[in-house]
C-alpha positions in Angstrom: 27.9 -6.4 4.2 24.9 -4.4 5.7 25.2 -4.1 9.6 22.3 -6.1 11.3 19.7 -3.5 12.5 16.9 -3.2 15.1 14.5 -4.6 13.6 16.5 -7.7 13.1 17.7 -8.3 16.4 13.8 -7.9 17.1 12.6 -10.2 14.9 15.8 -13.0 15.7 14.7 -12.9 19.7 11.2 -13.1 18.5 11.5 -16.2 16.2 14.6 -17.7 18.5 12.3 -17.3 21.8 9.3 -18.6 20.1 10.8 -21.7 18.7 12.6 -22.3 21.7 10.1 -22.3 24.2 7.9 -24.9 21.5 11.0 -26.9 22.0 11.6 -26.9 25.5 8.0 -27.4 25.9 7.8 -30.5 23.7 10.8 -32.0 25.7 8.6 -31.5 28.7 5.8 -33.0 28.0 7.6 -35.9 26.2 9.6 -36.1 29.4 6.6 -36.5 31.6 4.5 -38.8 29.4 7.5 -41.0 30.0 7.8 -40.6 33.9 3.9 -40.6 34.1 1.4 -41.9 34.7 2.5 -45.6 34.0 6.3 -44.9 35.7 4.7 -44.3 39.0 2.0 -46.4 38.7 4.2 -49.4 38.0 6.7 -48.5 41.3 3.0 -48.4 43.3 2.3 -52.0 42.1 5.9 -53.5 42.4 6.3 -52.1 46.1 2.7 -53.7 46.8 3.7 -56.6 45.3 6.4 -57.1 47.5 4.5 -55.9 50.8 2.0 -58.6 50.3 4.2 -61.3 49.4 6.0 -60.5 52.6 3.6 -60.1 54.9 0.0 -61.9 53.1 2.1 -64.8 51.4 2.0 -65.9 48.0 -1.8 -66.3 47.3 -1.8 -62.4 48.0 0.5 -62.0 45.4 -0.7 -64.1 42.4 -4.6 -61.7 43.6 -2.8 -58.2 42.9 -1.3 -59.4 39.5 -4.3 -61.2 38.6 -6.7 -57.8 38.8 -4.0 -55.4 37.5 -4.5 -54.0 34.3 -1.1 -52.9 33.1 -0.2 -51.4 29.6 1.3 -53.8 27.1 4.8 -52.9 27.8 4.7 -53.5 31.1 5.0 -56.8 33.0 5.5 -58.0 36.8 6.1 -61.9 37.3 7.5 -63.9 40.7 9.2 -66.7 40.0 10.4 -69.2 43.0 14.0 -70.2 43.4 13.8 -73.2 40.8 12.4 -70.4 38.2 9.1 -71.3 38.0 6.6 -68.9 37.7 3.9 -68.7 40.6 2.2 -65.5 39.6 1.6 -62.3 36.9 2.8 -62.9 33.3 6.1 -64.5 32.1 9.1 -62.3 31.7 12.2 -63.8 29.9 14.6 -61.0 29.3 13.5 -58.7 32.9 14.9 -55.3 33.2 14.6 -55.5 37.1 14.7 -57.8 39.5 13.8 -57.9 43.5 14.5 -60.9 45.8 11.9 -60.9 48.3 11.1 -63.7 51.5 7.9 -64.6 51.7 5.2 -65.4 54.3 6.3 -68.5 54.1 9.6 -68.6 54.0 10.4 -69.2 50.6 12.6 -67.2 48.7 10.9 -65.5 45.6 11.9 -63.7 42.6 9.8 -60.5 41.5 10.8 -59.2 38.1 10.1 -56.3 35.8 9.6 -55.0 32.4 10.8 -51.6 33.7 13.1 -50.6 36.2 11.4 -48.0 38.6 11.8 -44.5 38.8 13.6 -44.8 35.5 12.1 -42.3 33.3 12.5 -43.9 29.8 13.0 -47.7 31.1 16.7 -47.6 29.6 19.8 -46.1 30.9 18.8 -42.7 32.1 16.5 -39.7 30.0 17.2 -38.0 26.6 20.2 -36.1 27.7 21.4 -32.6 27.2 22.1 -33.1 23.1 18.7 -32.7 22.0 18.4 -29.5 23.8 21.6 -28.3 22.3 20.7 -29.6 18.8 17.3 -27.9 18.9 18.9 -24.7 20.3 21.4 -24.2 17.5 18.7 -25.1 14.8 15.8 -22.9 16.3 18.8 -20.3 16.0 19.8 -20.9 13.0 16.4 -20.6 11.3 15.4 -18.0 13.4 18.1 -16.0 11.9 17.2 -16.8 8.6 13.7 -15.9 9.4 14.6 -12.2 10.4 17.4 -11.5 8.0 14.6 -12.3 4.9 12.4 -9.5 6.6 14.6 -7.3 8.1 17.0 -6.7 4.7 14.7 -5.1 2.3 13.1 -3.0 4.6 16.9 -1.7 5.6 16.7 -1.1 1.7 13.6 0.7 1.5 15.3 3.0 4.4 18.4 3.6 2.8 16.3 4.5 -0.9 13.9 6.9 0.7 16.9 8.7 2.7 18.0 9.3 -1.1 14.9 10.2 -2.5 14.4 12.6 0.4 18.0 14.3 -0.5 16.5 14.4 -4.3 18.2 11.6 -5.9 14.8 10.3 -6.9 16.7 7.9 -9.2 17.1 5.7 -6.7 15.2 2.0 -7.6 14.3 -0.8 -4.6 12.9 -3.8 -7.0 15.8 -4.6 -8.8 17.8 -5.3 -5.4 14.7 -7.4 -4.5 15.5 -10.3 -7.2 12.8 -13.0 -7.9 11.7 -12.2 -4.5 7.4 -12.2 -4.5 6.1 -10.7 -1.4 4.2 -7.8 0.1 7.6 -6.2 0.7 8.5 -6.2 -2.9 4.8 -4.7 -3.7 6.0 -1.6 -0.9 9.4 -1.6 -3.2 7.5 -1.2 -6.4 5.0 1.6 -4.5 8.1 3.4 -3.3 10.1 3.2 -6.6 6.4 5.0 -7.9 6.7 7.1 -5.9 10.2 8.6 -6.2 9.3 8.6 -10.1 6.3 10.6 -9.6 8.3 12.9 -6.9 10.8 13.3 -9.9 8.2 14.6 -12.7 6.4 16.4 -10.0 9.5 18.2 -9.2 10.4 19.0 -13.2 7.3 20.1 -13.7 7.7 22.4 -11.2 10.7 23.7 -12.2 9.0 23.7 -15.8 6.4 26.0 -14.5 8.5 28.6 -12.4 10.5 28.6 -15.5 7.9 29.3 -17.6 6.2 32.3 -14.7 9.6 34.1 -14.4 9.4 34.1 -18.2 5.8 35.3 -18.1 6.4 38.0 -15.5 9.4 39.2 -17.0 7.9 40.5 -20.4 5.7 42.8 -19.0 7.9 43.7 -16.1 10.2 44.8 -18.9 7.9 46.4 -20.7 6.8 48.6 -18.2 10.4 49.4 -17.2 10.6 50.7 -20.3 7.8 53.2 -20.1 8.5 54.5 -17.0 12.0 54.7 -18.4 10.9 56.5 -21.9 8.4 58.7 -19.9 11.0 60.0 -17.5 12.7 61.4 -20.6 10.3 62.8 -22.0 6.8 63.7 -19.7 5.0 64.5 -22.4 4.7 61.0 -23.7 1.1 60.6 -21.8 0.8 57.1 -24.7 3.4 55.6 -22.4 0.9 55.7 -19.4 -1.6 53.7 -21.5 1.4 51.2 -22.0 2.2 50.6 -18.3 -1.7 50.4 -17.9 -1.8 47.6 -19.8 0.7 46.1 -18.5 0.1 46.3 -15.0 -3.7 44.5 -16.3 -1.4 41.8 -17.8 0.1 40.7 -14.8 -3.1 41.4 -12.9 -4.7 38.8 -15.4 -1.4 36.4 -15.2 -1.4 36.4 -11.4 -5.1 36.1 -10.9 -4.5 32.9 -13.8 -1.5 31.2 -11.7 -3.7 31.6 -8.4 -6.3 30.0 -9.8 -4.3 27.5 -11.3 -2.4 26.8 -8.0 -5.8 26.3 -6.6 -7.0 23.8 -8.7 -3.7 21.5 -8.3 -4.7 21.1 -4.5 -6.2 18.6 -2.9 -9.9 17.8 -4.0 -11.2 17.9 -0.5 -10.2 20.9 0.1 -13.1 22.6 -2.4 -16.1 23.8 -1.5 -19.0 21.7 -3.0 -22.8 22.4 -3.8 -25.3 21.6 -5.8 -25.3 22.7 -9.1 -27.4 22.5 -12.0 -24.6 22.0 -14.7 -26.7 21.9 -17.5 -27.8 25.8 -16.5 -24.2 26.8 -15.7 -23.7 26.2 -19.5 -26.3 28.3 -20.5 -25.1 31.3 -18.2 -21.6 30.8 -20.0 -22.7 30.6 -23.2 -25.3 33.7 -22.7 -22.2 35.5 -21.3 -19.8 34.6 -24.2 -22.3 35.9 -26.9 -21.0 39.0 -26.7 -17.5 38.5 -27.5 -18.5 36.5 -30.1 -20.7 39.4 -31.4 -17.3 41.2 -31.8 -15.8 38.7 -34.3 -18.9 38.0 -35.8 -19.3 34.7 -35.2 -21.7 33.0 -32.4 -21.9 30.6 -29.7 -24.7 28.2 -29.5 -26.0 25.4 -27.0 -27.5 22.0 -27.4 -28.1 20.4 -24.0 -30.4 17.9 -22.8 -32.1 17.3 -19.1 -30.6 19.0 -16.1 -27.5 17.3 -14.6 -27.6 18.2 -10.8 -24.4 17.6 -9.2 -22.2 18.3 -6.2 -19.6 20.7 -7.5 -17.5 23.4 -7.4 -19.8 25.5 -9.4 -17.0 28.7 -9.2 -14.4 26.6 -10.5 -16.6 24.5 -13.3 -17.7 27.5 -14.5 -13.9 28.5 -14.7 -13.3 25.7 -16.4 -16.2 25.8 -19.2 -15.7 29.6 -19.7 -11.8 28.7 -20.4 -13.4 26.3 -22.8 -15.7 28.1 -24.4 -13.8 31.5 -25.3 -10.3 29.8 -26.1 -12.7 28.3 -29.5 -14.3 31.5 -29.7 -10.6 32.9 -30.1 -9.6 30.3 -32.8 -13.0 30.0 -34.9 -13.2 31.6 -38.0 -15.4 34.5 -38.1 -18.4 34.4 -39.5 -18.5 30.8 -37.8 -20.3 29.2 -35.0 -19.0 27.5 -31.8 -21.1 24.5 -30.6 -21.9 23.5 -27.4 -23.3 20.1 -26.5 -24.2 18.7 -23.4 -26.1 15.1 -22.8 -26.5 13.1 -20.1 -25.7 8.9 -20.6 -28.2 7.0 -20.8 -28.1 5.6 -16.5 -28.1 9.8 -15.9 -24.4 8.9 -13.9 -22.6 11.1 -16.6 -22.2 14.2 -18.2 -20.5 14.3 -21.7 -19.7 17.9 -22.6 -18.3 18.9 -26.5 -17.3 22.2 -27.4 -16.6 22.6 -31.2 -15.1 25.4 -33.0 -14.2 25.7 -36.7 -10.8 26.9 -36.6 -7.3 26.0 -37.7 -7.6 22.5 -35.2 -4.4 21.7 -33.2 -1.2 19.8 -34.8 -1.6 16.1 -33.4 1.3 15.8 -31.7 -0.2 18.4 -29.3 -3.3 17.2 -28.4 -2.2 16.3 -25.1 0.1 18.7 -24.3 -2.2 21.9 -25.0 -3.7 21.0 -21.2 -0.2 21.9 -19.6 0.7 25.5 -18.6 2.0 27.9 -20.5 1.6 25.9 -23.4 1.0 28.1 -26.7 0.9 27.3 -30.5 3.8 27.8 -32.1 2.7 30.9 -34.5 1.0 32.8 -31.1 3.3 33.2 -28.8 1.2 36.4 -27.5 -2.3 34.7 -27.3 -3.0 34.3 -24.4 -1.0 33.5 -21.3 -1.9 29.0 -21.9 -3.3 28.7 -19.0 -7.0 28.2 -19.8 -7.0 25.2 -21.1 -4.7 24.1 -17.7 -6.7 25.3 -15.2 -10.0 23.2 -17.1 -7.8 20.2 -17.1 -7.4 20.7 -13.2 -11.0 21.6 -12.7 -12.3 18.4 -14.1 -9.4 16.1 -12.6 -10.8 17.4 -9.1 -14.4 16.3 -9.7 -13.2 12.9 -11.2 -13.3 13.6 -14.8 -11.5 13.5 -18.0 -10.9 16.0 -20.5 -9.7 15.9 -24.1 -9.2 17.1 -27.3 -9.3 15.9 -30.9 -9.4 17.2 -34.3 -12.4 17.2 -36.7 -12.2 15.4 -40.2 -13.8 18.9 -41.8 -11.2 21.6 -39.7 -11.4 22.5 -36.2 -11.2 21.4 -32.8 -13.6 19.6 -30.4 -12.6 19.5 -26.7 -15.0 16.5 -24.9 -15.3 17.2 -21.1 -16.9 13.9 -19.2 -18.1 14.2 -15.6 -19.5 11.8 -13.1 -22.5 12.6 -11.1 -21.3 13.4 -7.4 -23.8 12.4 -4.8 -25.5 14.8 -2.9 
């Protein structure tokens, strides 16, 4: 049995104070709609009754009774000593009754509906069991009331004290039950959350996995040089090796910083307007010399400019990635297209780059966008991180990015961008 919290014995006071003061307050004004006005008003008339009876006679009376307008349930009559009526309205069964002497002598009989100063005209008011009754019920539900808010958020306490210890198993919704509420939509949010916390986390682990892996080939490689050329200083070829090995990791670390860049936050870029449609041409001017070397070529079809507020260092980034991991998997003597078109309400950019190599095995058309991810008969191509650090790129201007293979051989990657405002 969970211990009642704060926030319960909160809410209970709340809900018992609350109700309780409507009760007490309805008692009250039932209470005083019974003493008043007609209560007092009926003790004025009686006791004036009476004064002029005594003192004004009879005739005095039967006036006063004869203008007063009383409510229906009330009714003042004198009778004389035989029981005959002389004034007011007739009263069989009277509540109260007054013997009074008149002017004249005679001995009268004034009678009531009510009896005065009697608050309910019965035996005394409503008593002390209503308030007790209404006490223990405004209790009783207002301990319902805070127990069915105060227990799932104790819950959602206890769950995120486990997720923040890394159990991010931990689930809140099933303990909810057919419960429908705003507090079961925070359960399902939270139970998101710790999901997302969990893959984030693996993938992080995934990636410094995959680094340490990364680092440690050339670092080993180098070792062995500078190991090799200590033996033997005349083996200037091992120089050359540790060059290029130090440029590895140079190129790896610049990669993983760029990479760690681009999973920030997407405020935290630098924007500006940029002609993207241009920016394409630059890269495809640039990559015309690699493509030289293979003997293949890169060309572009594009339609109107597509101005946009953008990172233009890191789109670039991406659409270089792009643009030289086709160039690295086209066949030579091949050409690598580039096509770029706006939609037809200018909001979009839809950008296709299609070489006309080997393609990619469909069960890793997805995955080719994660780090460090490599086809299976290159392990040395490369570092896979180009085609991660484009995915990022486009995710942080509020694209999508994607590949597919064509029917004919080779792969297309289609890059779609929305048109940020300026």
């Amino acid at each position: 049995m969970m211990k009642p919290s704060r926030l319960f014995w909160k809410l209970f006071l709340a809900f018992w104070l609350a109700t309780s003061l409507t009760f007490f307050v309805g008692i009250g004004v039932m209470t005083l709609s019974r003493l008043g006005p007609g209560n007092p008003h009926l003790d004025t008339i009686l006791e004036s009754e009476a004064q002029l009876l005594r003192h004004y006679g009879v005739e005095a009376g039967k006036q006063l009774l004869d203008v007063w307008h009383h409510p229906d349930d009330e009714a003042i009559a004198v009778y004389d000593s035989t029981g005959q009526l002389l004034a007011g309205l007739p009263i069989e069964h009277p509540v109260f009754e007054q013997t009074v002497i008149s002017k004249e002598g005679m001995s009268l009989s004034l009678r009531s509906t009510r009896v005065p100063g009697n608050g309910g005209g019965g035996e005394g008011g409503p008593g002390l069991m209503p308030l007790l009754i209404g006490t223990v019920m405004s209790a009783l539900f207002s301990g319902y009331m805070a127990f069915y808010l105060a227990w799932p958020l104790a819950y959602l306490r206890r769950a995120m004290s486990d997720v923040a210890q890394g159990r991010f198993e931990t689930r809140v919704k099933p303990i909810m039950g057919q419960r429908r509420d705003e507090i079961v939509d925070l359960a399902e949010d939270c139970d998101r959350m710790a999901n997302q916390l969990r893959l984030l986390v693996e993938a992080q682990q995934h990636l410094l996995h995959d680094i340490s892996h990364e680092l440690r080939s050339p670092l080993t490689r180098m070792q062995a040089a500078i190991g090799l050329l200590h033996q033997d200083p005349s083996r200037v070829d091992m120089v050359g090796r540790i060059e290029r090995e130090s440029v590895r990791m140079d190129t790896l670390i610049e990669a993983l910083l760029t990479l760690a860049r681009v999973q920030g936050r997407p405020e935290s870029i630098e924007r500006e307007p940029v002609d993207i449609t241009e920016l394409l041409a630059q890269i495809v001017e640039d990559a015309q010399f690699e493509a030289g070397i293979k003997h293949c070529r890169v060309s572009l079809q594009a339609s109107a400019p597509f101005i946009s507020r953008v990172s233009g260092e890191l789109l670039y980034r991406c659409f270089e990635n792009v643009i030289r991991n086709a160039l690295r998997y086209t066949g030579t003597g091949t050409a690598v297209l580039v096509v770029a078109q706006n939609s037809l309400d200018g909001r979009n950019l839809r950008v296709r780059i299609t070489d006309q190599g080997p393609g990619v095995e469909a069960e890793r058309l997805m995955s080719i966008f994660e780090p460090f991810e490599r086809g299976i008969n290159e392990p040395g191509s490369g570092f896979g991180l180009g085609l991660a650090i484009a995915s990022r790129a486009v995710g942080m201007h509020g694209g999508t990015i994607s590949a597919s293979n064509q029917p004919s051989g080779g792969l297309t990657v289609e890059i779609n961008l929305p048109r940020q405002t300026l």
